[in-house]
N, C-alpha and C positions, 0 to 999 in steps of 0.2 A: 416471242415474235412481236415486233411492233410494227404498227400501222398508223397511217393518215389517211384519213377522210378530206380529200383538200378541195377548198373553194365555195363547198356547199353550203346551205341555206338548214338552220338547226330551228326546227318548230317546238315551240313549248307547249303540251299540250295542257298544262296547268291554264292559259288564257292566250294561247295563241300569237304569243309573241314570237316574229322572226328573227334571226341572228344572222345576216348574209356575209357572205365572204369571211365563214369561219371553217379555220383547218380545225380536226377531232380527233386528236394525239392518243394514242390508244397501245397498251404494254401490259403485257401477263394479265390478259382477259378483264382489263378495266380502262375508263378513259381519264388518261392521267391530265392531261392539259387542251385549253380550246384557247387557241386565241383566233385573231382575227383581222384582216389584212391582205392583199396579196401577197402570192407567195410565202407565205409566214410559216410552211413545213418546210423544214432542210435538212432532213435526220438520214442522211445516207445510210444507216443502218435499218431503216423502216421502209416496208412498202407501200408507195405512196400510191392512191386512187385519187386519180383525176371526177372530182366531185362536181366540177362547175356546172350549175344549171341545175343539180338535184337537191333532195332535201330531202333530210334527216330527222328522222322520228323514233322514239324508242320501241325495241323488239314489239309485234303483237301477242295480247296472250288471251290465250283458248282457256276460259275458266269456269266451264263445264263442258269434260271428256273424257272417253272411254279408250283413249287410245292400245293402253296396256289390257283391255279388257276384249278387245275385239280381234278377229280370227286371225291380222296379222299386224302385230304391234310395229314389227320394223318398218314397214312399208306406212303405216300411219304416220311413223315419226318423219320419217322421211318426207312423206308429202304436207306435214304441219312446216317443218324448216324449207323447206322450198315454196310456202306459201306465205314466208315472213311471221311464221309463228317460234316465237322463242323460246315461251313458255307458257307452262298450262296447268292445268289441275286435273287431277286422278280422280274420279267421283266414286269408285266405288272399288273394293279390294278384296283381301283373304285374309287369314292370319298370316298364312306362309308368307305372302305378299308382304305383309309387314315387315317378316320377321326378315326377309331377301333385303329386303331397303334398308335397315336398320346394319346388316351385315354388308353392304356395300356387294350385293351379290346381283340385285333385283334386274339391272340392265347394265349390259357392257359395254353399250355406246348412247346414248341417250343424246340426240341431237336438240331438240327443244330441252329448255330444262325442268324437272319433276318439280314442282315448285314444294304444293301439296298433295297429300294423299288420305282420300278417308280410309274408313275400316267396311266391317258387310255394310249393305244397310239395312238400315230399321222397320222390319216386317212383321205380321203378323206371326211369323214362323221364329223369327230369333227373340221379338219381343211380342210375347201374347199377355205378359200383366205386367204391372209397375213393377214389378219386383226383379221378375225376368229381368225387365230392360234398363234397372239400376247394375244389375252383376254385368249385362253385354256392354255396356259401357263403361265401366270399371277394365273388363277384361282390353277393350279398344286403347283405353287413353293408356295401359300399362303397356302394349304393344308398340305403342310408335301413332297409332293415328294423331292424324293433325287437326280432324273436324270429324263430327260427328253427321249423319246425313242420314235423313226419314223419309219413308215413303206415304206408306200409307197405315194407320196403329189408330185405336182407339185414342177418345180423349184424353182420358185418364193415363196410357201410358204415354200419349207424347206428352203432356204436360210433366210428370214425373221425367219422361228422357230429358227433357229443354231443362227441367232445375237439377238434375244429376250433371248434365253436359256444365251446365253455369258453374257448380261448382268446383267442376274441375279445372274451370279455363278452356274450356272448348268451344270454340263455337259452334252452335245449333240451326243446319241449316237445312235444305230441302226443298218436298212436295208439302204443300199445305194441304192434309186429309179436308174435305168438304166438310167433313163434321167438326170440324175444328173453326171456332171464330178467330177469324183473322186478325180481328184489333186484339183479341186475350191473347193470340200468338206473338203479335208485337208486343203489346207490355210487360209480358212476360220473360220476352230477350232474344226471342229467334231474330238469328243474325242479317236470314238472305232466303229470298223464297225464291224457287228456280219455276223455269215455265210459266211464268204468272201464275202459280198455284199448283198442277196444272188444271186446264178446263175451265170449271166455272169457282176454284174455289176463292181467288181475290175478289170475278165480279157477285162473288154475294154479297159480301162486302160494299159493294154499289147498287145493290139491287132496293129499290123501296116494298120490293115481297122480302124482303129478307127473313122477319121474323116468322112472319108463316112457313116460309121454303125450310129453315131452320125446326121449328115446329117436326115437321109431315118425317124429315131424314129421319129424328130423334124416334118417331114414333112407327118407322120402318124402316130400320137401320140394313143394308145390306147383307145381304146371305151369301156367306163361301160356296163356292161351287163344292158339289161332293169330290172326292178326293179319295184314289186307294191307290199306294202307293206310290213309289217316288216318279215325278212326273220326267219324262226323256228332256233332254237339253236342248234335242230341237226344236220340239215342242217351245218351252222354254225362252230361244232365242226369236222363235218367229212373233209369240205375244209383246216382245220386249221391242222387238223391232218395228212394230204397232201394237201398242194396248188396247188403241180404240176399237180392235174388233172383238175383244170381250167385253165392251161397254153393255150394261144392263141397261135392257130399254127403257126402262123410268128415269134414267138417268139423260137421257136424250129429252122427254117431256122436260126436265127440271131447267136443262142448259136453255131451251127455250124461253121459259118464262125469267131467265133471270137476264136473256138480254134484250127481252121485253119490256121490263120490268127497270132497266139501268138507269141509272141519273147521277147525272153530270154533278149535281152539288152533294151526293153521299159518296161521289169518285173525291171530290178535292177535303172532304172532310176526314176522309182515310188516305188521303196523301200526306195530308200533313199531322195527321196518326203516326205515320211511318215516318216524317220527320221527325219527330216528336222523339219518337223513340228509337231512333239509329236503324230501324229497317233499312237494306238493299234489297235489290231485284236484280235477276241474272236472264232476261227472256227467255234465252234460246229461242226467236221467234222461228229461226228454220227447221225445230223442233216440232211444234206445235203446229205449224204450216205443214208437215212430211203426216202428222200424226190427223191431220182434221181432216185436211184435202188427201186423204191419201190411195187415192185414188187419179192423182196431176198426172198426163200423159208427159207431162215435163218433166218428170222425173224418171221415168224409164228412156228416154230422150236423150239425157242427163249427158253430153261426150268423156264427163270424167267420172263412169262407171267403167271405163275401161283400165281404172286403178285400183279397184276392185277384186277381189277376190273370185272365179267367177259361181262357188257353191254359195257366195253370200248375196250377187247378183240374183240369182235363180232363186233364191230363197225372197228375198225384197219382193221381186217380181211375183211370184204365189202370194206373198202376203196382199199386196196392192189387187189383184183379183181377187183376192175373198174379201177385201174390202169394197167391191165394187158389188158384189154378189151376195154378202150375208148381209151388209148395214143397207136394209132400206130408203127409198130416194126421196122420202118427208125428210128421215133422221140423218143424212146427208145435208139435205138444206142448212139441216139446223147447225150442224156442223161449219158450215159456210160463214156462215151467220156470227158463229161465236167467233171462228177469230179473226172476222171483218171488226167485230168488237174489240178482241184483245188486243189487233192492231191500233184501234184508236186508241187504246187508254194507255199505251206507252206514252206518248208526247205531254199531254194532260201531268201525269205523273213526274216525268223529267220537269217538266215548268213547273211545279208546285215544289222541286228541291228536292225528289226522292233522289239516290244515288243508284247509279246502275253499272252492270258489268255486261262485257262480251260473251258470249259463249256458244258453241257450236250443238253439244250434245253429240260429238262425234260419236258414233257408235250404235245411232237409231238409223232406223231404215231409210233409204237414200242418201244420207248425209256422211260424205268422203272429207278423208284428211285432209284439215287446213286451206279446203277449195267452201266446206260449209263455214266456215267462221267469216270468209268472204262474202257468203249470201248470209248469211247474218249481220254483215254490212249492210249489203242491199236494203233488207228487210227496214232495217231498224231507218233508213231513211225512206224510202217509202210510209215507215210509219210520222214520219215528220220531223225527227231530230235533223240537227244542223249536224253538217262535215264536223264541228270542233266537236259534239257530244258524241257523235259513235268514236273519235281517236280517242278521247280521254277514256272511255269502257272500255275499250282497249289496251291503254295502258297507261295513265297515270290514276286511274280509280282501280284498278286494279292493283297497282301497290298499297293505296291508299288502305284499300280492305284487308289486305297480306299483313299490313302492318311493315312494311318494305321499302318505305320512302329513302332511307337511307341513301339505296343501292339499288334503286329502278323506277323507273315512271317518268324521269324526263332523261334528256341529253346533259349530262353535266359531269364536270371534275370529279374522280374520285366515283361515280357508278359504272354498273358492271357494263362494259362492249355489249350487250344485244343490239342489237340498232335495225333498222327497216333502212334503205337509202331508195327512195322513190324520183320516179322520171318529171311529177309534175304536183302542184301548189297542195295537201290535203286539204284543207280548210278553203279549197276553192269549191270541191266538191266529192263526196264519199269515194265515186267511184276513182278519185285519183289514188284510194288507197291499195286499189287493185296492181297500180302500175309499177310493178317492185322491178326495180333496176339491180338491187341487191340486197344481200343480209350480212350482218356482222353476229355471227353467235359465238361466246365467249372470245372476242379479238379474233376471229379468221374471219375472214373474209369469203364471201361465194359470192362470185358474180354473175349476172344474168346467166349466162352461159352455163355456170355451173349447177344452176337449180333446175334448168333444163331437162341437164344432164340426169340430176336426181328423179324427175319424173320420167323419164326415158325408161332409166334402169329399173324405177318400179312397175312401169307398164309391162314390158319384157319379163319381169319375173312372173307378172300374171298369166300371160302366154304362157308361162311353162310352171302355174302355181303346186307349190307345195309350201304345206304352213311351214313357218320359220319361227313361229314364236307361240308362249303358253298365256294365254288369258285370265286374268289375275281376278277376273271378278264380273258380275253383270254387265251385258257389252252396252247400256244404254240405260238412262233414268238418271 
């Protein structure tokens, strides 16, 4: 099937150069030729889209999510492609999962594309010593995964996982455990720390208590809750879909003083740490916002909970009242507090040269397909970056880190058709990234009307829900 994009306006998001009154020649799911001029499409064989007035930016990609992982994968993908999402990353998986993708079994229509995919992640439970987590990562990288991903582990064995992961060519990426120093994390080779850490584990790293705070962990390391037998999955999915309400109360004292404690000149001396040594950052700030404040009347509010599942509504919604009800209203403040913090320390980081990426974290509580990587828009401008830095985390830093430049991250000859086609200037202002006039995923074409259409058909399946699809791994983290 071939296609034209005629007339429109192609934004580069490598530095924002415009290209106006160019046609975007597009055949067997790639764009073959752009020229530029009026009228310059005449391929009676192609369907031409009258483009004038919009502008073209490459597909957006969601590069921390849970799609396949959460209660309805089809209805997530669906709502990522009808929100100009093309493609994404899979953060957390199974073996089976592997072994489905690896057999071309795992999805039978996949409208974003599966870019990557990890394996489990790295827990106390699959890696409890270096040794453990040398064979779990041997058994990952033999299966198909693409990256390796940590939660939360001892020093010793994420240190040991990050030089097994190196050695095989994997990349090492994640939560940063609190007990882990952040600068030995980078020079060591961890790829990308998602969430800013989460919590406080980057601003210790800024904190001038550092060594003390560091100190006190080492010499009261946290205690597993007791444990008999295997814990239910609803159980399971409600911590997942906030963690913060099994936060140990020490741990609240500690966030506190470390954003008491922050400075601006140990923030830029571990920015340019993380230059230094090829660190990215993946915020998910509407992550960490769902997970701190989570207790926001704005999110039960939310009108696109109506795409929602509604056992997984009702479930958000118990969790946010025992967030409101078990976490005390000091240890709330404090929560405020930090990521009134972690919001400021994106901009700082971006201007001192860290690289950063998009991500939604779809699959944590409040946050719906392909409408959260839009408030992860917001967010990330609200935090300070300019319209050109949140499109490039969207998609030309995102190939960048893929390794994908080839074949994605801007408009040009010869890469794949994803494409966003927008109603007005992005680099005028974030939110014109919202204004999607249409999508191009692999050479088709959906027009406004069609993506509509798509969210129509997922609301109405909610109305009448039954799952549709099997969750491949933890719906969130």
């Amino acid at each position: 099937m071939k296609l034209v994009l005629n007339g429109t306006t192609i934004v580069d998001p490598h530095d924002g150069a415009l290209t106006r009154h160019a046609s975007v020649m597009i055949d067997g799911g790639k764009i073959v030729q752009i020229v530029t001029g009026a009228d310059a499409a005449k391929d009676g064989a192609a369907e031409v889209i009258d483009a004038r007035g919009k502008f073209v930016v490459p597909g957006f990609l969601d590069l921390h999510a849970h799609p396949l992982s959460s209660s309805d994968p089809p209805g997530n993908l669906t709502l990522m492609l009808a929100n100009g999402v093309t493609g994404f990353r899979e953060m957390a998986s199974t073996p089976a999962a592997l072994a489905a993708r690896q057999s071309g079994t795992l999805l039978s229509d996949v409208m974003p594309e599966l870019l990557e995919m990890a394996g489990e992640i790295l827990t106390p439970a699959n890696a409890p010593t270096s040794e453990a987590v040398v064979a779990e990562i041997a058994k990952q990288h033999a299966a198909g995964a693409d990256f390796i991903k940590v939660i939360d582990v001892r020093p010793d064995v994420f240190f040991a996982a990050l030089a097994e992961s190196t050695r095989l060519g994997l990349r090492f990426i994640g939560h940063l455990p609190p007990s882990v120093d952040v600068r030995e994390a980078a020079s060591a080779g961890m790829r990308s720390i998602e969430h800013l850490g989460p919590r406080d584990s980057i601003l210790l790293g800024c904190s001038t208590d550092e060594p003390a705070l560091r100190a006190h962990m080492a010499q009261n390391p946290p205690k597993p809750p007791p444990i008999s037998g295997p814990i239910p999955e609803s159980v399971v999915r409600r911590v997942l879909a906030n963690p913060t309400i099994v936060t140990p109360p020490p741990e609240f004292e500690r966030y506190a003083r470390v954003v008491d404690t922050f400075s601006a000149e140990r923030c830029q001396d571990l920015a340019a740490h993380f230059v230094a040594t090829g660190m990215w950052l993946c915020p998910t700030l509407i992550r960490i916002r769902t997970m701190e404040l989570g207790d926001d009347p704005a999110y039960r509010d939310d009108p696109n909970l109506r795409y929602v599942p509604p056992q997984t509504r009702q479930m958000w919604e118990d969790v946010s009242q025992q967030f409101a009800s078990q976490i005390p209203a000091p240890a709330r403040a404090t929560l405020k507090a930090l990521f009134a913090r972690q919001l400021q320390l994106v901009k700082p980081l971006k201007g001192a040269g860290v690289k950063m990426l998009a991500g939604s974290d779809l699959g944590g509580g409040f946050i719906v397909g392909g409408f959260g990587l839009h408030a992860e828009f917001d967010l990330l401008e609200a935090a300070g970056l300019s319209p050109l830095d949140v499109l490039q985390m969207t998609t030309s830093n995102g190939a960048e880190f893929l390794g994908r430049e080839s074949r994605m991250g801007s408009v040009a000859a010869g890469k794949d058709a994803n494409l966003v086609l927008l109603d007005a200037n992005p680099l005028e202002s974030v939110q014109n990234l919202h204004r999607i006039a249409g999508v191009v995923r692999a050479g088709t074409y959906y027009p406004r009307a069609a993506l509509e259409e798509l969210k129509k058909k997922t609301e109405a399946r909610m109305a009448a829900w039954a799952p549709t699809g099997t969750a491949v791994g933890p719906p969130c983290c």
